[in-house]
C-alpha positions, 0 to 999 in steps of 0.5 A: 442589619445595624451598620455598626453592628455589621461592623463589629462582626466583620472585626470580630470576624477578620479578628479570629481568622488572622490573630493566630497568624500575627499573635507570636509576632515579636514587637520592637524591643524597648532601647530607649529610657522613660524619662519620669513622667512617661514612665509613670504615666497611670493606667487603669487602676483598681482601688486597692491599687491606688490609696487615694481613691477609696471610693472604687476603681478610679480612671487613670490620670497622666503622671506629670501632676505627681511626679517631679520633671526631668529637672527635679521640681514637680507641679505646684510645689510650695509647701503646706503653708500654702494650703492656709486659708488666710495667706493664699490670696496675699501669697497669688498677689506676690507671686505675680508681682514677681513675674515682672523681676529680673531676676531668673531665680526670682521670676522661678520661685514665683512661678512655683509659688503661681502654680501650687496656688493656682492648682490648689486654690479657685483664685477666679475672684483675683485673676479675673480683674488682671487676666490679661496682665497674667496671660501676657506675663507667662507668655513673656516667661515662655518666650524670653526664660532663661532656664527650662524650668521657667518655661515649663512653671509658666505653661503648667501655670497658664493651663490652670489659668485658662481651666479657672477663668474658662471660655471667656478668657479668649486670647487663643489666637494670640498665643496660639502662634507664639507657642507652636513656634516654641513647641517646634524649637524647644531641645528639652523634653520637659519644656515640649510637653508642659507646652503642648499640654498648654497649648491643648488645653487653651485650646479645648477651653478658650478655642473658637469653634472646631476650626482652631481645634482641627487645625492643633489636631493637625499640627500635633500629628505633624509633630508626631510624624515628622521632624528632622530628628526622633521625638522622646518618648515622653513627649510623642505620649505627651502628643498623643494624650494631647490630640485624644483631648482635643478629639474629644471636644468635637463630641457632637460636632463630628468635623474630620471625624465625617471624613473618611480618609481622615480617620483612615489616616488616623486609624493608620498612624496611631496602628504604627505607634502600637508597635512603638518601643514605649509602653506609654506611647503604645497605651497612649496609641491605643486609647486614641483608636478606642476613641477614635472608634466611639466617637465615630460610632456616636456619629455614624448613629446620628445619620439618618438610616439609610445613609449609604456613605455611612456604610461605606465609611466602616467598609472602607475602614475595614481594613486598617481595622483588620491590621490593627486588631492582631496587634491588639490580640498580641499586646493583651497577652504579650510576657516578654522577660525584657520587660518589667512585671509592671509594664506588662501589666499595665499594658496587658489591662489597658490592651483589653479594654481597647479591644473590647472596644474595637471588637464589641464597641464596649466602652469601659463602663464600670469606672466612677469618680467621686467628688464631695461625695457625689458618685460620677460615671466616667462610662465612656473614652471621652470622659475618660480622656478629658478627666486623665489631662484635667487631673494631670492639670490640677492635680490634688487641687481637682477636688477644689475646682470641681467645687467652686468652679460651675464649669468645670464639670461641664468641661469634664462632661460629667454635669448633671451626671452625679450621684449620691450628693452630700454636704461638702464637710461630711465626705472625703473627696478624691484628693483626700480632703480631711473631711471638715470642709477645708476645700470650700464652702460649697453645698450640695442639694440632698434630694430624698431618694423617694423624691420627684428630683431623685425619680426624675433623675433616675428615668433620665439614667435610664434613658442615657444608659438605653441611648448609650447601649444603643449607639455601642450596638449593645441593644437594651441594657435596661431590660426595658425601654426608655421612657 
């Protein structure tokens, strides 16, 4: 039998005949505050539900990008003049100009100025020629700042500056270090968590292989698990959301994923957080297992047949599988009066996808996002995890980075998927661009549906979606066999 299928009939098996047992078990009841930006961390959502996706249902992205940090100023807040095509470069240079004053209100107003440029404008073409001076002048604002908006300005900055100047920028090591030391000692929540972001996305960017990465999966677990005094919500969801990322950049490496004690202990820590008070860091914990579970299942698939440490690796699994599903089966269906309308939902619509995907090894796969017109699938936890952390990043600006930046939608996994490609000036893209090509001069090729591009394209479709189906268990999802 398909040792990933053996795998969903255990679970499915150990599900029914322990659930009713744990499904009336109370879970913790919540006594600690959501600071902004955990509580309005999005969860899945449907067009009707959020305005500025029209074009269907859209994935969730993290709420720092839009809503203000504990000390009232929120990412990229500069003012609409900014947006003006003939001062943003004049105002990119100022700003970095400023960074060396010192004054601290100086060094603050230029680092909100930085920030909403550098989310909303691609400014590859000036950073590039003064990359190091940038890095080293946001690391100096992190380390010797006098106030924590100072800090947190210039980690939201340096993560936009490693997404627009991509792999080759490097400096990770040097920084790597220096920040962890700053994550580990910082008092202020809002600070911790624009520095872990930072820190994780420098990695997933500019990281030199899985080693970098499996060493900050380790110490953002050690963060998570230890310390001397409990974490804020906030900042443990920050963590979690942060280790899912990083996760999903050892896609087709495997790395500690081919450990089998190390997605135990994985498996294990983030079942403990289920039952956290937090709802956000309850989410958070269980798209982390969702993923955890398809990049193992992508992985086991790849070896050979026959392996037999591959199917001890799920038997042995088994069990902390067993201990989790009834934790899930509790919070889809959970409607205690002590929590709001709208934790309940949103919790009760994330749990049910997690659970698909342990029991059925279902990925949620009717969610897309459109970009100038052109329709991509986010089918999979992976693409799901990196689109929340880049558009949480960037933004409104996402749209102009996909635009003008050719790595991005490598970095998101989403090239060469898209559909439906339009010029530039005659859609809306998800930011809610006005439709007069304002984002960029950019142009997409139209291919005629009936064209060899176009039946090229869609028997590379079907063929993903045959793979695809095949490595979730699924069987034929075509009806038909890839060509």
């Amino acid at each position: 039998m398909n040792r990933v299928k053996a795998f969903q009939k255990e679970a499915r098996k150990a599900s029914s005949t322990r659930s009713s047992k744990h499904s009336s078990a109370p879970l913790s009841r919540p006594h600690s505050r959501h600071s902004s930006a955990a509580s309005s961390r999005n969860h899945t959502v449907s067009a009707s539900e959020e305005d500025d996706f029209p074009d269907g249902e859209s994935w969730p992205e993290e709420g720092e990008s839009s809503e203000e940090d504990d000390e009232g100023f929120s990412p990229g807040s500069g003012g609409p003049a900014l947006l003006d095509g003939t001062n943003w470069e004049e105002r990119l240079n100022q700003a970095l100009e400023d960074l060396g004053e010192k004054r601290t209100t100086v060094r603050e107003e230029a680092l909100s100025q930085l920030t909403t440029v550098l989310c909303r404008r691609y400014t590859a073409s000036v950073l590039e020629s003064q990359q190091e001076t940038v890095v080293d002048s946001l690391k100096r604002c992190i380390q010797k700042g006098k106030t924590q908006k100072e800090g947190v300005e210039a980690a939201k900055a340096l993560s936009v500056v490693y997404i627009t100047l991509g792999p080759d920028l490097g400096m990770y090591d040097d920084l790597s270090l220096p920040l962890k030391y700053q994550i580990s000692h910082a008092k202020r929540p809002g600070l911790q968590r624009a520095l872990i972001t930072a820190l994780s996305m420098m990695c997933y960017v500019a990281g030199e292989g899985s080693v970098e990465t499996q060493d900050l999966l380790g110490f953002l677990m050690g963060l998570a698990q230890g310390g001397s005094r409990a974490l804020d919500p906030s900042v443990l969801t920050t963590i979690l959301t942060s280790w899912g990322f990083l996760l999903t950049s050892l896609e087709g490496e495997g790395g500690s994923l081919r450990d089998v004690s190390w997605v135990e202990g994985s498996l294990e820590a983030h079942r403990a957080w289920l039952e956290h008070p937090s709802t956000e860091v309850r989410i958070a914990a269980g798209e982390n297992i969702a993923l955890i579970l398809e990049m193992a299942t992508m992985i086991e698939e790849e070896d050979e047949e026959g392996d037999e440490a591959g199917v001890e690796r799920w038997a042995r699994g088994l069990d902390v599988i067993q201990d989790i599903l009834p934790i899930l089966h509790t919070l889809t269906r959970e409607s205690a009066k002590h929590r709001s309308k709208k934790e309940r939902s949103m919790q009760k619509s994330a749990f049910r996808e997690v659970l698909e995907m342990v029991e059925e090894g279902q990925a949620p796969t009717d969610r897309t996002i459109t970009f100038h017109g052109t329709v991509y699938p986010v089918d999979t936890w992976i693409k799901g995890k990196r689109l929340q952390v880049f558009r949480s990043a960037l933004g409104e600006g996402l749209t102009v980075h996909v635009g003008e930046n050719e790595l991005l939608l490598d970095m998101l996994g989403l090239a060469g998927q898209g559909e439906g490609s339009l010029p530039l000036g005659n859609v809306s893209g998800i930011s809610g661009d006005d439709g007069n090509g304002r984002e960029g001069q950019h142009q997409r090729v139209i291919h005629a549906p009936g064209s060899e591009v176009s039946k090229a394209r869609s028997r590379n479709r079907r063929k993903d979606r045959h793979i695809r189906g095949a490595k979730l268990g699924l069987g034929d999802v075509d009806g038909e066999d890839a060509e």
